[in-house]
N, C-alpha and C positions, 0 to 999 in steps of 0.2 A: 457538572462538578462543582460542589461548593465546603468551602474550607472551614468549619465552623468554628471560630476564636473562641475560648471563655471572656464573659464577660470581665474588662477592667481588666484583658492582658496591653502590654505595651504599646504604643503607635505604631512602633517598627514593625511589634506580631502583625497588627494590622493592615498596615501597611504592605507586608509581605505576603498577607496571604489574596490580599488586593489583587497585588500585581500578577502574581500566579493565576488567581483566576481571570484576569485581562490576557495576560500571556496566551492562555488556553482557549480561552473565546476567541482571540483575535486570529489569532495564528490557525485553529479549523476555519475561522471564517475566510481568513484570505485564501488558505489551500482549497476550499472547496469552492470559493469563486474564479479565483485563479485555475485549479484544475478542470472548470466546465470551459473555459477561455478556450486551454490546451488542447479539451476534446474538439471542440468544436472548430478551431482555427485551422488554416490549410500547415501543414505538416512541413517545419523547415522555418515555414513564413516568419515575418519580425515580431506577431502578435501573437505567435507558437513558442519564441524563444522569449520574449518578455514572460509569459503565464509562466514559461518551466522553472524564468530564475526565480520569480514571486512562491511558484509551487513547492518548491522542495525546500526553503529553509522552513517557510511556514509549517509547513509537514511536520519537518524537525523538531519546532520550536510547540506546536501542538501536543507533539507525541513522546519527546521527552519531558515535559511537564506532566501530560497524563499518566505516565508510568511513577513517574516519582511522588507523585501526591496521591495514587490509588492506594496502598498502604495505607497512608493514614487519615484514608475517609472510610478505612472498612470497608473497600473494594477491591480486592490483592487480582483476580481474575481481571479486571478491566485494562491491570497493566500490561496485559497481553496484545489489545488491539494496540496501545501507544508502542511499543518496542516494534510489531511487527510491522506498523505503518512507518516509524522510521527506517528500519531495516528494509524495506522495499522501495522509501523513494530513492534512499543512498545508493543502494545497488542498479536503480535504472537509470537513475542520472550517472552512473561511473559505467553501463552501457554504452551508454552514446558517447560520452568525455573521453574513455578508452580508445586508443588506436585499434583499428578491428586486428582481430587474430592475437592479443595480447592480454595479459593478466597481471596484475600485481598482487601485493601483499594484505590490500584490504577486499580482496575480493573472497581471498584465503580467511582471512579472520571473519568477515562480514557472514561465511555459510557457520560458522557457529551460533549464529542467534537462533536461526530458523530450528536449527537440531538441538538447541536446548528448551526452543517451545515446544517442539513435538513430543519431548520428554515428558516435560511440566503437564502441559494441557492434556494429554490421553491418561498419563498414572492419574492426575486430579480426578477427572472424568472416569478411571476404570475403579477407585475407589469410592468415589461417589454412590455407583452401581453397585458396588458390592455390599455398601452400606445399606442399601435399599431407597436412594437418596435420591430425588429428581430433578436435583438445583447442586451447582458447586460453589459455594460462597455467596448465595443468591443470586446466580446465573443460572441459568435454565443449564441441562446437561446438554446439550444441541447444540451449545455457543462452542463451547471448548473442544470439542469432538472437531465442529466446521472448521471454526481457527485451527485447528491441531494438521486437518487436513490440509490447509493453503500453505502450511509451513511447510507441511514434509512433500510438498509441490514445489517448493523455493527449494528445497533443500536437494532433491532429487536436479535440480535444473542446474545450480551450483556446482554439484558432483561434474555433471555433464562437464561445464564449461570449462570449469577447472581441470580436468581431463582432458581435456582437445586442446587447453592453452591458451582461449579463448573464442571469439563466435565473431564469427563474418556477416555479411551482405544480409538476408533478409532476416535472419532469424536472432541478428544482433538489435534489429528495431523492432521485432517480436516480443526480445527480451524487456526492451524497457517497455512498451508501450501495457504489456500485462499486468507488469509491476504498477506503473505509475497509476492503472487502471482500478486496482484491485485494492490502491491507498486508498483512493481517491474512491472507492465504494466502502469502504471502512469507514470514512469519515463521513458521507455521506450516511450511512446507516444507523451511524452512532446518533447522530444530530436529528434527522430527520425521525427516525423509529424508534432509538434508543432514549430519545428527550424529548417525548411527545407533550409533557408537562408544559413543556415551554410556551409551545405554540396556544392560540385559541382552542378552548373548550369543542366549538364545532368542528375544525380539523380532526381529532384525532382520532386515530383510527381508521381514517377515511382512505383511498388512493392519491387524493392529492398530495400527504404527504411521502407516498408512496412513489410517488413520480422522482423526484430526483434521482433516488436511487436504479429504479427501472433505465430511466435513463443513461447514467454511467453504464451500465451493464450495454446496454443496443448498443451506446457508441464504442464503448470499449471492443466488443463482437463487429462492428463494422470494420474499425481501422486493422483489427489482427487480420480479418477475412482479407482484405483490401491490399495490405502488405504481404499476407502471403499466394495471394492472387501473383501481385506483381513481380513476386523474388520468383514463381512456377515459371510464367511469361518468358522474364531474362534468362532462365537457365534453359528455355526452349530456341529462343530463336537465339542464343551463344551458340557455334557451329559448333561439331566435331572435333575431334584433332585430327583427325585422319582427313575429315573435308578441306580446315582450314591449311594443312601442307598440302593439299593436290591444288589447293587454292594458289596458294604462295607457287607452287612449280608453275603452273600454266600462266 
């Protein structure tokens, strides 16, 4: 992301658009350092909760700058992945923060983003098509389509929860860990295949850059398999109710 000033505008323009793009660098760079911590740290542990609190404002702080300056660098699609990257750490960090079995009022407001992207990104994308067009704003049509689909995956889960009132035992830390998972390969994506400029001439292209992101993905797929191993487990060896009152009588 770069802010391009005319020449001989004010220090302050400068200045501001400085900080915006430090903002933007710093903030993917600490979520994406911070979020390999997360994956990799034992789950609970104090170097699990240190990564989460560094993770999710960074996130924040990433992805509402990228959405608000993709407008006016003439990239109005890119402020899809900022919105949905913050919309997905906010929602798994208020996972976990939430008393299980409960819901409030931003969990309510928070499935509106997701059902205003699937709007946006699939009409962009079914008009593109119809145009005969195979890019949406110089986006490939394949960006907006996938994105289009992970929303209306958020959105369809939302529904869910917000229906039941909220989410219990395993599938409350299913909830965040997917979320937190699927930022934190957004940001990964963006940076590593999406800015391949950035890097050395001999990288690109290559799997090395291609690794982080594979990465996030295996680990992300281990800890959901792991957790929903162990939520199967507890709800096997939990008795009966009929076992545990012949229990209690005898």
């Amino acid at each position: 992301m770069i802010l391009h000033v005319p020449p001989g505008s004010p220090a302050l323009i400068r200045w501001g658009a400085d900080a915006l793009l430090f903002g933007h660098i710093g903030g993917g760079g600490l979520g994406i350092g911070s979020g390999f911590v997360s994956l990799l740290a034992r789950k609970g542990g104090r170097a699990h909760r240190w990564a989460g609190l560094i993770f999710v404002p960074s996130m924040v702080v990433m992805g509402v700058i990228g959405t608000a300056v993709s407008p006016l660098i003439h990239q109005p699609m890119n402020a899809n992945g900022g919105m949905l990257a913050v919309y997905l750490v906010t929602t798994s960090w208020a996972a976990v923060r939430r008393r299980p079995g409960t819901i409030g009022r931003f969990e309510i407001a928070a499935a509106m983003a997701p059902a205003a992207m699937v709007v946006w990104l699939w009409a962009a994308a079914a008009i593109a098509i119809g145009e005969g067009h195979s890019a949406v704003e110089g986006v490939p049509i394949a960006a907006p389509v996938v994105m289009g689909g992970f929303a209306l995956i958020a959105l369809v889960s939302d529904v869910r929860v917000i229906a039941r009132r909220g989410v219990v035992g395993a599938a409350r830390i299913v909830r965040h860990l997917w979320r937190m998972g699927l930022a934190l390969f957004i940001a990964t994506a963006s940076l590593f295949l999406g800015q391949q400029q950035v890097f050395p001439r001999a990288l690109r292209g290559s799997l090395i850059l291609a690794a982080p992101v594979i990465v996030v993905i295996v680990l992300t797929l281990y800890w959901l398999v792991r957790t929903l191993r162990a939520g199967a487990s507890r709800r096997k060896a939990r008795p009966a109710p009929t076992a545990a009152l012949l229990g209690e009588a005898a």
